[in-house]
N, C-alpha and C positions, 0 to 999 in steps of 0.2 A: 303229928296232924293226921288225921283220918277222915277218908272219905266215905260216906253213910250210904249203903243203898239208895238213900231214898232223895241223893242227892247233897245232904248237909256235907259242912266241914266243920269237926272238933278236933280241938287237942287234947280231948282227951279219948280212949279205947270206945269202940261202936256200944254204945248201946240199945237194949230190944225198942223198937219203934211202935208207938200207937199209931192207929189207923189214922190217917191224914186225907182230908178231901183230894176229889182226881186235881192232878197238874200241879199241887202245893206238895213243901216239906216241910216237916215238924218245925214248928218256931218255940218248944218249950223255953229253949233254952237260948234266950236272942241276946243276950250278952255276947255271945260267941257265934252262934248257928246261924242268926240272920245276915251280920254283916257278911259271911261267906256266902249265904244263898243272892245277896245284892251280887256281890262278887261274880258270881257265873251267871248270873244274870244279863251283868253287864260286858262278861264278855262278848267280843265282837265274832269269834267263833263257835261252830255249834257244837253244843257238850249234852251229853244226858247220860243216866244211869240204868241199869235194870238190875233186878234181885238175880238170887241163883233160880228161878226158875224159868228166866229172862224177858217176865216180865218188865214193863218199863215203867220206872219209878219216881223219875225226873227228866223235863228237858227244858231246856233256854229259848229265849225267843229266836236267836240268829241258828238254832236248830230246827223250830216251826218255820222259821222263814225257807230255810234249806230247804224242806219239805215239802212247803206247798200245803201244809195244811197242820192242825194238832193230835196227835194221835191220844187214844184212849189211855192214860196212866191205870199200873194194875191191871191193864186188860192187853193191849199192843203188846205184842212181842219181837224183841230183838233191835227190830230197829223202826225208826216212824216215816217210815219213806212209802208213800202209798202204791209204788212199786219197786223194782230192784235188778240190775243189768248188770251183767260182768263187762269186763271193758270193751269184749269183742262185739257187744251187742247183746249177747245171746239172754233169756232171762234169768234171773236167780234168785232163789227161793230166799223168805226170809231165813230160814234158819240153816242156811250155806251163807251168811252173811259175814264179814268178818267179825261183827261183836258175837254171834251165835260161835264160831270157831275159836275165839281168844276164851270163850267161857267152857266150853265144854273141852277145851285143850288146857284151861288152867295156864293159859301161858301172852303176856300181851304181842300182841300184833303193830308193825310198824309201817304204817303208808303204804298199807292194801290200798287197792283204784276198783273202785265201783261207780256205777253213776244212779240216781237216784230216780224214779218220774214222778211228776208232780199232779195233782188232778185235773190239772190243764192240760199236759200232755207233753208240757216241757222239757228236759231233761238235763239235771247237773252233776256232770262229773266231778267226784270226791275222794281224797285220801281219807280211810281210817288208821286212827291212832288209838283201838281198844285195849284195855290192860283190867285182867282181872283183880278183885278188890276179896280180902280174907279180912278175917276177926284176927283177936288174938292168939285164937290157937290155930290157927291155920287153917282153917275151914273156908271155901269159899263162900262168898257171899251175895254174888253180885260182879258187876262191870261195870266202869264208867269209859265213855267213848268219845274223842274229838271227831270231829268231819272238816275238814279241810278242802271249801269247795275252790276246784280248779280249770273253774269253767277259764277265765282268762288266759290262765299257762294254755289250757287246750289251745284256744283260739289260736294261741300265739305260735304255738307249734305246732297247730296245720298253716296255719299262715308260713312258717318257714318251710314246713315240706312242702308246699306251692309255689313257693318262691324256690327252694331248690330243685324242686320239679322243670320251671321254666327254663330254669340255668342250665338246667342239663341238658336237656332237652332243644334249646334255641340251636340255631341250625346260625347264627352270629357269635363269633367269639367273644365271650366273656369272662374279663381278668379285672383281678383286683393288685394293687401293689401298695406299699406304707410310702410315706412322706419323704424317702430315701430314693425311691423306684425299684425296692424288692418286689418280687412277684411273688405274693401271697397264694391267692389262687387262678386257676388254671379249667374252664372247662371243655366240655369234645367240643364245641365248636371251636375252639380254640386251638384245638390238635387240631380237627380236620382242616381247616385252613390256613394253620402256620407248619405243620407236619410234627410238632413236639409235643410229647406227653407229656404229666403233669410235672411227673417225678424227676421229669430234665429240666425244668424250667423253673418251678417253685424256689424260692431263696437265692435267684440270680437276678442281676439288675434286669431293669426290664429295655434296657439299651440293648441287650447280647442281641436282638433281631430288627435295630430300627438300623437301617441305612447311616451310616455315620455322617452323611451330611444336613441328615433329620436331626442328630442331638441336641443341637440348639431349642429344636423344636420343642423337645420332651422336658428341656429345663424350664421355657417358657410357661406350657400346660401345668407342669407343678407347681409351681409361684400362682398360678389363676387358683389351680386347687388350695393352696394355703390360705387363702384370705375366703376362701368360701365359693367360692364361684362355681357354676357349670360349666361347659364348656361343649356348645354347640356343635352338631356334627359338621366336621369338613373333611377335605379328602387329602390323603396324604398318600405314603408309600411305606411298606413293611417286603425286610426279605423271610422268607419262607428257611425251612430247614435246608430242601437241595439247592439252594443257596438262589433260586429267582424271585423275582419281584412280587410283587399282588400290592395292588391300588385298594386302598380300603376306603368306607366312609368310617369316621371314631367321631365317639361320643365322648367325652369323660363328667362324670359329678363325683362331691367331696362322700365320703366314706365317714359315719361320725358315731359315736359311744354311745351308751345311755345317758352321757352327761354331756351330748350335745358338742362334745370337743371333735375336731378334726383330724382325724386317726393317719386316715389314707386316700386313695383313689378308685372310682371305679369306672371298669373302660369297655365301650362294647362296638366291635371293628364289625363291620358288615364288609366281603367283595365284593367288589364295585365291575369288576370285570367285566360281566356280561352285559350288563345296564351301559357301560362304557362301548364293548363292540352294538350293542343296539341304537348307543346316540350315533356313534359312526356310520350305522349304516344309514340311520334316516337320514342324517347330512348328507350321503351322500345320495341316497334316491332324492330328495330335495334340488340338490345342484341337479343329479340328471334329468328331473324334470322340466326345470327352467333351461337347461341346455339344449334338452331337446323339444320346448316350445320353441324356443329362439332358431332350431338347427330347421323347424316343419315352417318355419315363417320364409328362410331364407329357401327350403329344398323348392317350395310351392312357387315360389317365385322364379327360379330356374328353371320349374315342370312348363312354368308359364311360356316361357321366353325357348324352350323346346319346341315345345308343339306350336310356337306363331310359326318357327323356322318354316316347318313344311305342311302346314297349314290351307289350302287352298281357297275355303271360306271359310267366315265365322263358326259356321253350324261345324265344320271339321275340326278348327281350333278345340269349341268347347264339348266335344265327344273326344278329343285327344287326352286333354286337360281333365274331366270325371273320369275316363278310365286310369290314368295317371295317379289322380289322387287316390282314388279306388284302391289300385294296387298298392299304393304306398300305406295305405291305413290297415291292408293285409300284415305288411311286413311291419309296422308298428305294433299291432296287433302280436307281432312274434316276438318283439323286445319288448313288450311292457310285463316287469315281475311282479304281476299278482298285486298291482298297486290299487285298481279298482275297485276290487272283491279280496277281502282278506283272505277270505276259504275257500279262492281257487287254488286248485290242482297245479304239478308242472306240467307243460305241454305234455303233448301225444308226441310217442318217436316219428323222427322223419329222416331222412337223409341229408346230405351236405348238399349234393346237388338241388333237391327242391329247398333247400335252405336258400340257398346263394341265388333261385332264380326268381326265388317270393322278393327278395330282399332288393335285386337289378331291377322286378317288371319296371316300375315309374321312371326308369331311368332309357329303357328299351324304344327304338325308334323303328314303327312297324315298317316304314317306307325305305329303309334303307336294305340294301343288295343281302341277301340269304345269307348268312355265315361271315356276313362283314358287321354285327350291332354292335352296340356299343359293349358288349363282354362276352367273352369266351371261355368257357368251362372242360377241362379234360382232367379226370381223374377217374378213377374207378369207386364203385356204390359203394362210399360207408354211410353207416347207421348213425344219427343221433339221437342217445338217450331223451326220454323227458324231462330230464334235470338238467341238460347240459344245453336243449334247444333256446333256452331264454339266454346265457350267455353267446353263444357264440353267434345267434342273431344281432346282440348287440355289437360286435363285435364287428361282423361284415358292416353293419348298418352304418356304423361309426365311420368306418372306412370308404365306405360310397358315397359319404355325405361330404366327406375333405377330397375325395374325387369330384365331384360334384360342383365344390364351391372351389376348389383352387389348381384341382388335379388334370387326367386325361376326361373327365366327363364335363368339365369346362367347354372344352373347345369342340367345335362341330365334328371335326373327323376324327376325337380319340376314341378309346376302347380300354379296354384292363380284360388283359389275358390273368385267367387264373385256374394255376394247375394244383396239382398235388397227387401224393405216393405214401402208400404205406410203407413202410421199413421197420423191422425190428419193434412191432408194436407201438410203433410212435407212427402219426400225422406230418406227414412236413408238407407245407402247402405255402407256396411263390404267388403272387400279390404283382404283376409288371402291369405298368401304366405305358399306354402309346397315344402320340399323336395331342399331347396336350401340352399347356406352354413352356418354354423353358422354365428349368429350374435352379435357382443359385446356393441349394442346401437347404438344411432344416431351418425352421422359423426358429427366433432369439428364445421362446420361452414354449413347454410345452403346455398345450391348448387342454381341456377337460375332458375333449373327446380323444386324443391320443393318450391321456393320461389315464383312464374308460378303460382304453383297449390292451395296455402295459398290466395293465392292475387284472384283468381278467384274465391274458392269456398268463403271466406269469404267477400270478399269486393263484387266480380259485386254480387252473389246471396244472398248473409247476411246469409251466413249459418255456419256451424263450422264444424272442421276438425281436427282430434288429430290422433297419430301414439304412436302406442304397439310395440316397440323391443323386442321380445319374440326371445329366444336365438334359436328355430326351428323355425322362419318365422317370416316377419314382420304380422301387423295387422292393417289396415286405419280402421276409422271408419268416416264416413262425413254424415251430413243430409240440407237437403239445400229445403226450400218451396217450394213448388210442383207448385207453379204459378209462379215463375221465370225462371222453366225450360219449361214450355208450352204454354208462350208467344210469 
């Protein structure tokens, strides 16, 4: 069989061709010549020919469709693309095209990549498949060219490098495993959060990191995965390489073929961690704010039943009471974290001592003997940082408020002596209550506001904190490093 410049197919040797109208091939001979010319016609890929001068001598319609347009037969050269781009972009002349190079190289070319434009401005990327075409004696003669357009594969493989761009890139670990719980794959979010790289984990069950009281869990997830299922995110637990915890959220959906069948899994853990200490915290500014409306309901009412004490008119009373509250909405003012105004600052530095006397005033009975009020302070000036002034206000404030309501500031004649000394870079500062009711121990269960003041002085400043029920007055005793509070 032989293929003709001009496009024909014979079985028998080429022969010289009369001139033929533009875009047709010779049909002298349609016993044989035409039904080939139907034949590539009907191909669904685009095919055409050019002489050895390269010009173009035939082409098929799914070749003008390529194109975007018909080129000139006899006249076009090389190829009928009304423009020409190497894969990078860059442009490229027709005759560096690969059928101009399979002809003038005498040799065929296999799944070159060009992309074509069209006169719209479109553009189709395409494999060529050109292969030079001789007579009987070897002489060239011509080329005939496949284009293989691969506009879809494109698609689809930037669609994958975007999708693996994302995977990579996700800052959530992302893994995949087969219907066994192998671990196929492995990406960095999935090192940075569980500490293993891919190369340790790949081809090992995907149990080697789930807590072994979770296994149940991970056979359950698989069976949802077999039958097809998603499988919503909830929260679980995963240990890490140095062998500690992390709470994740995980997702999983089914992993499935070109044919639609369910292969494997796919699984994407988010840390839950911070979002976890963030619910915790607002639970708890929540409780302490409902604690301490409740704590300003009951102080008010105390500030009330102070100042009737020594009182001697109305008009005395309610200038006792607005200075009272006064000061207490100062020292409120010093324990509220930034709950108002998101983007406030920590306090300004101040000292313990203007700490502890912001925090007494509403408590303070002007009328009573110099140097006998209801607290006394000896210690020498340390500094409180601005980060540390909203703690350890809460801190006193907590503590004056269970004075207050149950302690030495109950009762008309008590007081709370309150000392403290530096030592070895630590704070140790003594808490003694006088002259307030007997005491028969700690209460059966601890209240929100001793539980407040455990969780601050031990936990933010790593200090320690212990309580003396001494039947004539309680007794604190706390010591907390002297660089925690002057930061």
């Amino acid at each position: 069989m032989t293929i003709s410049t001009d496009g024909s197919v014979s079985a028998r040797p080429a022969r010289r061709l009369r001139p033929v109208p533009a875009g047709r091939i010779d049909t002298a001979s349609r016993d044989s010549e035409l039904p080939a010319r139907e034949v590539l016609e009907l191909l669904p890929v685009a095919v055409y020919t050019i002489d050895a001068a390269g010009r173009i001598t035939f082409f098929n319609e799914a070749a003008a469709d390529l194109w975007g347009h018909r080129p000139t037969v006899g006249t076009s050269e090389w190829c009928g693309s009304w423009r020409l781009y190497w894969p990078d972009g860059r442009p490229m002349r027709h005759d560096e095209c690969p059928m101009a190079v399979a002809l003038k190289e005498g040799r065929p070319i296999r799944g070159a990549e060009a992309a074509a434009e069209r006169p719209d401005g479109t553009r189709v990327p395409f494999l060529a498949y050109p292969t030079p075409l001789r007579d009987g004696s070897g002489a060239l003669t011509g080329a005939v060219n496949t284009l293989i357009d691969i506009t879809e594969r494109k698609r689809s493989e930037e669609f994958e490098k975007r999708l693996a761009s994302i995977v990579k890139s996700s800052d959530d670990a992302i893994l995949s495993a087969d219907l066994d719980g192998i671990i196929c794959t492995w990406n960095p979010g999935a090192e940075r959060l569980f500490g293993y790289v891919a190369e340790e984990v790949i081809g090992k069950p995907v149990t080697f990191y789930i807590p072994m009281d979770r296994h149940d869990e991970e056979s359950d997830m698989l069976s949802r995965i077999r039958r097809g299922e998603c499988v919503d995110p909830f929260e679980t637990i995963r240990r890490r390489k140095d062998g500690s915890l992390v709470e994740v959220s995980l997702a999983l959906s089914p992993l499935m073929n070109a044919e639609g069948t369910i292969i494997g899994v796919s699984k994407i853990a988010r840390d839950i961690t911070e979002r976890r200490r963030a619910q915790e915290q607002q639970n708890l500014l929540v409780r302490e704010m409902s604690h301490r409306v409740k704590n300003l309901f009951a102080i008010t009412s105390g500030l009330v039943t102070l100042s009737a004490r020594s009182a001697r008119t109305p008009a005395d009373m309610a200038e006792a009471v607005r200075e009272r509250l006064g000061a207490l909405a100062r020292a409120h003012g010093l324990t509220r974290p930034g709950l108002l105004n998101g983007g406030e600052k920590p306090g300004q530095d101040t000292t313990l001592h203007a700490l502890v006397q912001t925090i007494f005033a509403p408590y303070v009975d002007p009328d009573r003997v110099k140097g006998h009020g209801f607290f006394i302070i000896t210690g020498p000036c340390l500094p409180i940082g601005g980060n540390a002034v909203t703690s350890i206000a809460l801190v006193m404030h907590e503590l004056a408020t269970n004075a207050a309501k149950y302690g030495a500031l109950s009762s008309p004649g008590g007081y709370i002596h309150i000392d403290w000394s530096v030592k070895k870079d630590e704070l140790l500062l003594t808490w003694k209550e006088h002259g307030g009711p007997s005491l028969d121990g700690p209460a059966e269960h601890e209240g929100f506001g001793s539980s407040l003041v455990r969780r601050l002085v031990t936990g933010q400043f790593g200090g320690q904190l212990s309580y003396d029920w001494k039947p004539k007055g309680l007794i604190i005793r706390l010591s907390v490093p002297v660089e925690r509070l002057t930061t």
